[in-house]
N, C-alpha and C positions, 0 to 999 in steps of 0.2 A: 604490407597492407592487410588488413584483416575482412576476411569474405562477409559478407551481407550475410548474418543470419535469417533474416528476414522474408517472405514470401508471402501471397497471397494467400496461402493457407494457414499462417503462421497467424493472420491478423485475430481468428477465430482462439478466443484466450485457453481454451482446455488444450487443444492442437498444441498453440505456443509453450505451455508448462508440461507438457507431456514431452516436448521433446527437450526441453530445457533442462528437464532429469536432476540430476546432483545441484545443475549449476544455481538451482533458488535457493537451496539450503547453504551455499558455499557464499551464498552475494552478502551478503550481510558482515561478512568476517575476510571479505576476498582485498581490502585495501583499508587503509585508513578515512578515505573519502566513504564509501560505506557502511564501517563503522561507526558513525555521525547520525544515520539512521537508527540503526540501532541502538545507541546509546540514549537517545535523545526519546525513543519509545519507552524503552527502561526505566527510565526516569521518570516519564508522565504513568506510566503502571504503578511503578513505587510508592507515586504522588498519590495516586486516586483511588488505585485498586480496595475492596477491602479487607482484611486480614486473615481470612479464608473462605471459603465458599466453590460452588459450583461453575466455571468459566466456560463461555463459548468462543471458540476460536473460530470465526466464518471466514474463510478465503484464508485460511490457515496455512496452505499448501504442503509442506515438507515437516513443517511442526517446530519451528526455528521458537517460539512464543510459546507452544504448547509445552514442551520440553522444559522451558524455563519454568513454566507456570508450575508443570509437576513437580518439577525440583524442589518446588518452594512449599509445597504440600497442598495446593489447591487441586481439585478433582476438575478435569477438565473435559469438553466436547470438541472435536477439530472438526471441520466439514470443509470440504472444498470439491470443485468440479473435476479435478483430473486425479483420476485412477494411480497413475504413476507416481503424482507427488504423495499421495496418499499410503502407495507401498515402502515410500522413502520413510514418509513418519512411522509408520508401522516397524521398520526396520531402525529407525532411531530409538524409536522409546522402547523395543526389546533388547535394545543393547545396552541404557541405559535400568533396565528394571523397572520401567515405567509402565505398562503395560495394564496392570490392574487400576491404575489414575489415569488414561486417557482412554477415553473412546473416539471410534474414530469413524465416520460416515460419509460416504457422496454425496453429496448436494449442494443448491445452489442458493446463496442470498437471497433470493427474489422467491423462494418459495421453503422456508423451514419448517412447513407443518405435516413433512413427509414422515415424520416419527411422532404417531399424537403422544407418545409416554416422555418422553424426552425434550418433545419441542412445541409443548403446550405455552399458555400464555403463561408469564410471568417465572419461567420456569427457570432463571438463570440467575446467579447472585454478580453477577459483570460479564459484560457482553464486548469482545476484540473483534475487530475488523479492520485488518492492517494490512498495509504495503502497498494499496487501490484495487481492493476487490470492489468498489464501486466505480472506482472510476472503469474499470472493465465494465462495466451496465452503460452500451451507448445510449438508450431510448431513455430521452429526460422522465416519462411516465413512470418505466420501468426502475430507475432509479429510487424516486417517491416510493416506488414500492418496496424495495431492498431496506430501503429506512425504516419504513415500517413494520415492517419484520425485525428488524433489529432492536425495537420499539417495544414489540408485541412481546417476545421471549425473553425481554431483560424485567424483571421486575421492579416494583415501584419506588423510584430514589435510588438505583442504582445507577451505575457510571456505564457508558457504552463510548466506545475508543475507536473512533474512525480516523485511518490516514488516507490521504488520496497525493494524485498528481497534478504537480500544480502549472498552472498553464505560462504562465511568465516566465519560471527557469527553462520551459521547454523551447519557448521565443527566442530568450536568450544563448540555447545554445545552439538553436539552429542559426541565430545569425552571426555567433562569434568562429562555426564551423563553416560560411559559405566562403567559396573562392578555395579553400583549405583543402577540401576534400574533391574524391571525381564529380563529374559531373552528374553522373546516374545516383548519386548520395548527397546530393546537394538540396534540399529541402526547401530554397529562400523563396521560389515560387509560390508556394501553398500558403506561407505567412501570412498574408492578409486577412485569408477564409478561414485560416484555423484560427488567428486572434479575435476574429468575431466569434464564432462557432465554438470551438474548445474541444474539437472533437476531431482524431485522427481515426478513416475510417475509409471503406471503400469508396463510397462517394467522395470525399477531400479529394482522393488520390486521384480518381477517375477524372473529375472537374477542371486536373491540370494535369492529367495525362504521365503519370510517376507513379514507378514502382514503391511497394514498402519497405522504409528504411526501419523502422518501428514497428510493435504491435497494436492491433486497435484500441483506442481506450477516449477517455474525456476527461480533460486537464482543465482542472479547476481552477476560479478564483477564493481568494480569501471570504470575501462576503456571499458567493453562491453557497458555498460549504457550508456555511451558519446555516442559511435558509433554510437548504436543504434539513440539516436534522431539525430547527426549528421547527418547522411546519409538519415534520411528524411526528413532534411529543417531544423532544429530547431537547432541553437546555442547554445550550453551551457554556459551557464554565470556563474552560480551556482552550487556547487556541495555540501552537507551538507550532515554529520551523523548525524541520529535522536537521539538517542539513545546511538549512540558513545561508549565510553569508560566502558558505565554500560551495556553493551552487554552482560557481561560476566553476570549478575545476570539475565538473561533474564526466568529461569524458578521457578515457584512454588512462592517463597514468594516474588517476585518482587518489593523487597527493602523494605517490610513491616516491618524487623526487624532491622533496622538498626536506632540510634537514630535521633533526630531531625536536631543533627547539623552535624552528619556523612553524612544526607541526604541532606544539604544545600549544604556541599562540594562537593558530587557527582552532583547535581545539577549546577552549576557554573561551574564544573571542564566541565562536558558535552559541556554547552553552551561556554566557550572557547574555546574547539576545535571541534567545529562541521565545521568547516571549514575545518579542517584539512583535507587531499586527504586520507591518510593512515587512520584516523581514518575512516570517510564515509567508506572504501572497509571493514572495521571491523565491521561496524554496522549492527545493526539486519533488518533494513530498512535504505534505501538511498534515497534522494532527490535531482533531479535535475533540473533546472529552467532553461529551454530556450527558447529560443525567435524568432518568426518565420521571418525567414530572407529575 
């Protein structure tokens, strides 16, 4: 049985990626389920991005995006809230030679105007924000404001690349997990309040008396995500499930047992419907591409 990473200090997201260390830079590449993220972000980059330019990588963490971005010759900014992951990209892109294409800074979504030379208005030729650095913004206000930001520093008709956590796979797997696991990791209690709310937090937990199996964050739907970047300038163009359809295998052996060609077909089967509107609100993560108008 594998120990609760999890704890009340853990819910706090810098805490969580600080000690999470190697392990963000390794998630993306760590199973074939995974890998479904990633791929399916590469894609809609490939799709949107434009053919060079300045990039902001916000809640960049370890630099799994920024890395690629260099490789490809686009000059890029990473900012994210924890020190650690920070030293990890630092330690990436010197080992690959990237060093004079990426800069790399502290800071947080909700406030980018800590650098006026760098993170003035309009100052970005495409703006990332992947994996749910928003959805770590509990306070719905505070959110509107992260967007805004993202908004403000991407200049005008370029693409900005938001993924979040999507609240229905999180449903789903807490109820194809109950009964399965202990009792103190059993989740099905909170169901109700988190399906309405979308927000796992200390309040959730406190209101039904359970410790944290997860860290805190807000799991979205399909149509709040539009809103949200609509209503702070950004057009949605794009809407994709990462992950899609193999949502449902999202815990423990993340597709590692399944054979080569069972995985080719969930492979394929993914990327044809990642389009899909129903599939994206089922996904474990969501991505959306819009474009500041």
């Amino acid at each position: 049985m594998t120990e609760n990473p999890y704890s009340w200090e853990t819910l706090e997201p810098e805490r969580f990626y600080d000690e999470l260390g190697h392990g963000e830079w390794e998630r993306l590449e760590r199973d074939p389920y995974h890998r479904l993220e990633w791929d399916g972000t590469v894609e809609s980059l490939e799709r949107h991005l434009p053919e060079r330019g300045h990039v902001l990588d916000v809640g960049g963490a370890a630099g799994r995006y920024s890395v690629w971005l260099a490789d490809r010759g686009y000059d890029v900014t990473l900012v994210d809230i924890s020190e650690t992951q920070l030293d990890i990209a630092r330690e990436k892109c010197t080992e690959r030679g990237l060093d004079e294409r990426v800069t790399i800074e502290r800071g947080d979504v909700r406030n980018l105007a800590f650098d006026a030379d760098a993170f003035d208005a309009d100052a970005f030729d495409a703006t990332l924000c992947l994996g749910g650095p928003i959805s770590h913004v509990l306070d719905e206000e505070e959110r509107h404001t992260a967007v805004a930001e993202l908004e403000r520093v991407t200049r005008s008709s370029a693409p900005v690349f938001v993924s979040v956590m999507g609240r229905l796979a999180m449903i789903q797997a807490i109820v194809q997990e109950t009964g399965t696991v202990p009792a103190e990791e059993d989740d099905v209690e909170l169901l109700p309040k988190f399906a309405d709310c979308g927000t796992y937090d200390r309040d959730l937990l406190e209101a039904v008396d359970r410790d944290p199996t997860c860290f805190a964050a807000h799991f979205f739907r399909a149509a709040e995500l539009e809103a949200l970047l609509e209503e702070n300038g950004l057009a949605v163009e794009h809407l994709v499930g990462l992950e899609g359809i193999a949502s449902v295998r999202r815990t423990e052996s993340g597709l590692e047992d399944v054979t080569s060609g069972a995985l080719e077909a969930i492979e394929r089967t993914v990327q044809l419907l990642r389009d899909d509107r129903t599939v994206a609100d089922l996904s474990t993560h969501m991505l959306a591409v819009g474009r500041v108008e």
